[in-house]
MIFI-993216 format. One record per residue (C-alpha): residue number from 1; z, x, y. Coordinates in pm, whole numbers. Layout:
N
PT,NUM,Z,X,Y $
...
This chain:
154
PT,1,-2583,3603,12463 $
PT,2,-2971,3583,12286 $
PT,3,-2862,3684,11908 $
PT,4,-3128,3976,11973 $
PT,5,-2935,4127,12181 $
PT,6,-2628,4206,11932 $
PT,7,-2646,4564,11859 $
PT,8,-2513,4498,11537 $
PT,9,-2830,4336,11417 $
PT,10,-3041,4583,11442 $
PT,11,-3049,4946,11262 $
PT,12,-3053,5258,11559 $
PT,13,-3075,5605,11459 $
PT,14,-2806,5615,11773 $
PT,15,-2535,5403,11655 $
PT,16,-2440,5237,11966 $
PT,17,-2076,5234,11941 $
PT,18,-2050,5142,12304 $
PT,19,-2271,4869,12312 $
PT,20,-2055,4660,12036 $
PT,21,-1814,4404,12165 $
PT,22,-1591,4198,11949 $
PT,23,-1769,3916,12046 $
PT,24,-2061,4016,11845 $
PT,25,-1900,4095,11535 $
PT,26,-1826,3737,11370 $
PT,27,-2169,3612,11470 $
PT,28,-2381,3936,11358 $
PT,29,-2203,3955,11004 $
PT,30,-2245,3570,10929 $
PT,31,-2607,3620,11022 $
PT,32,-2611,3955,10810 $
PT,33,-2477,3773,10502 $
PT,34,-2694,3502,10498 $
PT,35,-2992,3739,10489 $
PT,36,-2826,3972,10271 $
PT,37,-2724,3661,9993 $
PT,38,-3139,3512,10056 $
PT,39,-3233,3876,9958 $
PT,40,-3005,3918,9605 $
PT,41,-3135,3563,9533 $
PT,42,-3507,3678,9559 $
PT,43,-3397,3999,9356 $
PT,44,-3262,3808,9083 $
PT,45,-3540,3534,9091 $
PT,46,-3828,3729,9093 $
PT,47,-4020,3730,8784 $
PT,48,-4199,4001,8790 $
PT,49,-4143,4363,8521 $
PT,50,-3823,4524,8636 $
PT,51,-3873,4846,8821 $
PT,52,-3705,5056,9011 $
PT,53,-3882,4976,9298 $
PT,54,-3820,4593,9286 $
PT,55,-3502,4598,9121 $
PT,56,-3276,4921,9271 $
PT,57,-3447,4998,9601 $
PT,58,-3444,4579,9666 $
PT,59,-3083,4579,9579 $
PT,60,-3045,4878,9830 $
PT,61,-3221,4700,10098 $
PT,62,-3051,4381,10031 $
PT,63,-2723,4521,10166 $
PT,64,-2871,4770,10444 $
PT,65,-2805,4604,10743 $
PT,66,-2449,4443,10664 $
PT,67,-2346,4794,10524 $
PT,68,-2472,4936,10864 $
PT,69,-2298,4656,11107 $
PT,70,-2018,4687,10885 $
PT,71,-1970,5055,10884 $
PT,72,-1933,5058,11288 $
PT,73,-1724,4807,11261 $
PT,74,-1491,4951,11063 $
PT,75,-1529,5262,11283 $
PT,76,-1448,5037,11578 $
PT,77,-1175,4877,11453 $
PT,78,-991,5242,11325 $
PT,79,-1032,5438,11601 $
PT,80,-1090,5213,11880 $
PT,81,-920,4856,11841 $
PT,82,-811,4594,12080 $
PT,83,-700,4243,11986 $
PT,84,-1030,4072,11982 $
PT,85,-1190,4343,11761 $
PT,86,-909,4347,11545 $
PT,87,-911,3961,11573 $
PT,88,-1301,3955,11477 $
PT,89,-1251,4220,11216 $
PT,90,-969,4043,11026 $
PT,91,-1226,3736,11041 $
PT,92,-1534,3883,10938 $
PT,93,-1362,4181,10673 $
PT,94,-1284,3917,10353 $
PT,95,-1599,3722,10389 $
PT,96,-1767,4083,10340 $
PT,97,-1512,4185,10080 $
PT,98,-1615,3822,9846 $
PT,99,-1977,3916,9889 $
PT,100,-1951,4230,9753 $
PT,101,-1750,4136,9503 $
PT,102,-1964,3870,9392 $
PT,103,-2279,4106,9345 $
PT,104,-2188,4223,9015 $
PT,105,-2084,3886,8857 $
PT,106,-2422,3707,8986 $
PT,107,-2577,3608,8673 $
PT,108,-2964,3690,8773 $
PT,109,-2903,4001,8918 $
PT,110,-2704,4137,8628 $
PT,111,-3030,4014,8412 $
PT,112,-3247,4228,8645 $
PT,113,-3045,4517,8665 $
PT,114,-2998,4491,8242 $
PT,115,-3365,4429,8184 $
PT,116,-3434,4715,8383 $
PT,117,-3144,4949,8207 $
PT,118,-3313,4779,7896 $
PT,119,-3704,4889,7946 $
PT,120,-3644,5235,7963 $
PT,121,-3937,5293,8225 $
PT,122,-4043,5620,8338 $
PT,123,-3816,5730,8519 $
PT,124,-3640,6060,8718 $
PT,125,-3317,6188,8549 $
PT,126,-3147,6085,8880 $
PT,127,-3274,5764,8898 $
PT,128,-3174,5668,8546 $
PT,129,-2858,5767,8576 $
PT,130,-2794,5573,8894 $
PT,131,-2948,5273,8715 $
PT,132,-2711,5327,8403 $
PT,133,-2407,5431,8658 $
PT,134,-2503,5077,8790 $
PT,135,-2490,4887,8473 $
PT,136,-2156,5049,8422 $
PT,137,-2023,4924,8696 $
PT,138,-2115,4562,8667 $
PT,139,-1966,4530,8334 $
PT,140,-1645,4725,8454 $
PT,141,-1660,4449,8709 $
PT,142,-1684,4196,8467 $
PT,143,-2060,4096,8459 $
PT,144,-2045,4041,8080 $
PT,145,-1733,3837,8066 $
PT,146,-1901,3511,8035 $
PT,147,-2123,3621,7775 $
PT,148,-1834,3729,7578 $
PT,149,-1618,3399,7618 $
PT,150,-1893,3187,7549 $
PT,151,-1926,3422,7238 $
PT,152,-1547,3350,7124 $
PT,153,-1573,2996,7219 $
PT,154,-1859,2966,6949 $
């Protein structure tokens, strides 16, 4: 099967729930992570002036299409399992679950999302709040606990 041809790769306005076979699930989500993880690294490398645009939306997009592949996935696999789904699911579901979790302890991107949180820029009430709802989060998730036991180790 061409890699194209996984309807998991590929955002539809019609979700194509019975398209998706448990044999595209493993290879469509490794595929999705490595482009998602390329993305974050470009996010948190990039040099230029934090904005929203380059630091929030990119962050967004970074995670659209395993959010997507994973969402009918986990549709799948609740209302409509069979072994091999359920098989591929349990294979594919904690490789997601450590790359989400790693997104607020990555180092640049915490930088990024600070510096932006930081330089107050222009910008709506909604989207400050989402960008100080963010920053809340990473440090609830522990983004700052390096910083502080490097502090204590001084």
């Amino acid at each position: 099967m061409p890699v194209s041809d996984n309807p998991l790769l590929h955002i539809n306005f019609e979700i194509p729930f019975d398209r998706v076979r448990a044999e595209h699930v493993e290879p469509a989500i490794a595929e999705l992570l490595i482009d998602a993880r390329a993305k974050i690294e470009a996010l948190a490398a990039d040099p230029a002036l934090r904005t929203y645009d380059n630091t929030m939306l990119a962050l967004e997009k970074a995670t659209e299409r395993l959010d997507y592949a994973m969402g009918i996935v986990r549709h799948l696999e609740g209302v409509a399992t069979y072994p091999e789904l359920r098989a591929a699911f349990n294979a594919v579901d904690p490789l997601v679950s450590e790359f989400y979790s790693g997104i607020p302890l990555h180092a640049g991107l915490w930088k990024a999302i600070k510096a932006l949180h930081e330089s107050q820029p222009e910008l709506t009430p909604a989207r400050f709040r989402l960008v100080t709802k963010t920053v809340d989060s990473f440090r609830r998730h522990g983004a700052e606990l390096d910083e502080r036991s490097e502090e204590h180790t001084s």
